[in-house]
C-alpha positions as CSV (number, residue, x, y, z in Angstrom):
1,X,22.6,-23.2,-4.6
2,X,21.8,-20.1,-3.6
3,X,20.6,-16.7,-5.3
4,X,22.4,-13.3,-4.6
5,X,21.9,-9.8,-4.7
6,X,24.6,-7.3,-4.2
7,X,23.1,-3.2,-2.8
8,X,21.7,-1.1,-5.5
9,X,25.1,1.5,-6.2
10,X,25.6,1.0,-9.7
11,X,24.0,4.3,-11.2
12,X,22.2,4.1,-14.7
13,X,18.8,5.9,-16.4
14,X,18.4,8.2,-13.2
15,X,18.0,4.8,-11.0
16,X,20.9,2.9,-8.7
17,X,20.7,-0.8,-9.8
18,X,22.0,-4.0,-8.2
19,X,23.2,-7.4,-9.4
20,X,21.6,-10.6,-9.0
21,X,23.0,-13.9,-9.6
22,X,23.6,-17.5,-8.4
23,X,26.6,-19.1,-7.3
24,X,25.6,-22.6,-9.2
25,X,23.5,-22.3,-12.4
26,X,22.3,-19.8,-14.7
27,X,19.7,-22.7,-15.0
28,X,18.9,-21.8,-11.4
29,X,19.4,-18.0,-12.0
30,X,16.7,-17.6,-14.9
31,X,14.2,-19.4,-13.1
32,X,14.5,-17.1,-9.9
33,X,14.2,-14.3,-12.2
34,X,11.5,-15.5,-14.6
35,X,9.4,-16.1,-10.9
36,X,10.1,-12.9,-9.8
37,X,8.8,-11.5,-12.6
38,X,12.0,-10.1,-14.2
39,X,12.5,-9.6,-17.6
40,X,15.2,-11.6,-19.7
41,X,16.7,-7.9,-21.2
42,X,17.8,-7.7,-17.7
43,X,20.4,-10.2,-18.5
44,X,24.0,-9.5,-19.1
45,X,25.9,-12.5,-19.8
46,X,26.0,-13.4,-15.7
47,X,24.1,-11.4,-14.0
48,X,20.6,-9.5,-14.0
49,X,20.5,-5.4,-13.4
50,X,17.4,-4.9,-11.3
51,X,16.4,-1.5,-10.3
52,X,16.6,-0.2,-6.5
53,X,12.9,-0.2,-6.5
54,X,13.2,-4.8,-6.4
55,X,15.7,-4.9,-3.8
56,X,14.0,-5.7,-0.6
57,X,11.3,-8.0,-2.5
58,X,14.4,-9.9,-3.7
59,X,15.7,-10.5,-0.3
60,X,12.3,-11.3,0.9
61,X,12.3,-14.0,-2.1
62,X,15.0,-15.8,-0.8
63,X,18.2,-13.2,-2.8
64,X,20.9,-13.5,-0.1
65,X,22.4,-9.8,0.2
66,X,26.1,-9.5,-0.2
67,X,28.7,-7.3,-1.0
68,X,30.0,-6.7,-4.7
69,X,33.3,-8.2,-3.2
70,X,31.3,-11.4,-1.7
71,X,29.2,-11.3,-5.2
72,X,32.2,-11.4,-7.6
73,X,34.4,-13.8,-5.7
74,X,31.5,-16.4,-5.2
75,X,30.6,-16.1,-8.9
76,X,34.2,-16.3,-10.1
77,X,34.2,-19.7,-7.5
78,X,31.1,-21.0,-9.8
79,X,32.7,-20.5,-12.9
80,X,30.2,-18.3,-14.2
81,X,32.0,-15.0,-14.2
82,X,32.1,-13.3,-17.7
83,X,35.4,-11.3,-16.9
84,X,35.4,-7.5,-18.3
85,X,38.1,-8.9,-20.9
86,X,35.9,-11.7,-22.2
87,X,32.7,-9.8,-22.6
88,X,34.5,-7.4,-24.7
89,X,34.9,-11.1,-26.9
90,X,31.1,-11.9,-26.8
């Protein structure tokens, strides 16, 4: 079980924002998040958005950094992607 965090690149609100996920449980996810003070309105269906600002107290957490490639292909091997297709669905 392990927690990742991809670089802050995705630009939104004047801030660069990263992804942060798990490659087992959202179970596992939420609680990571909820400790690290993030709120749930960060949530978007399989991933948090946290600011540029978070990244290095992530990592220092225990938020393995990874690439977006790396990120998607682990959480696609969990079964916990949302794919672009289905969240136009939910």
């Amino acid at each position: 079980m392990t927690i990742l965090i991809d670089q802050p690149r995705w630009p939104a609100h004047d801030v660069l924002w990263s992804h942060l996920v798990s490659d087992s449980s959202l179970e596992e996810l939420h609680e990571f998040a909820g400790r690290m003070g993030i709120p749930r309105r960060g949530f978007d269906l399989d991933h948090y958005d946290v600011p540029e600002g978070r990244y290095d107290e992530l990592v220092a957490a225990g938020a393995e950094p990874v690439s977006i490639r790396q990120l998607v292909e682990r959480l696609r091997d969990s079964g916990l992607r949302v794919s672009q297709r289905d969240r136009g669905r939910l």
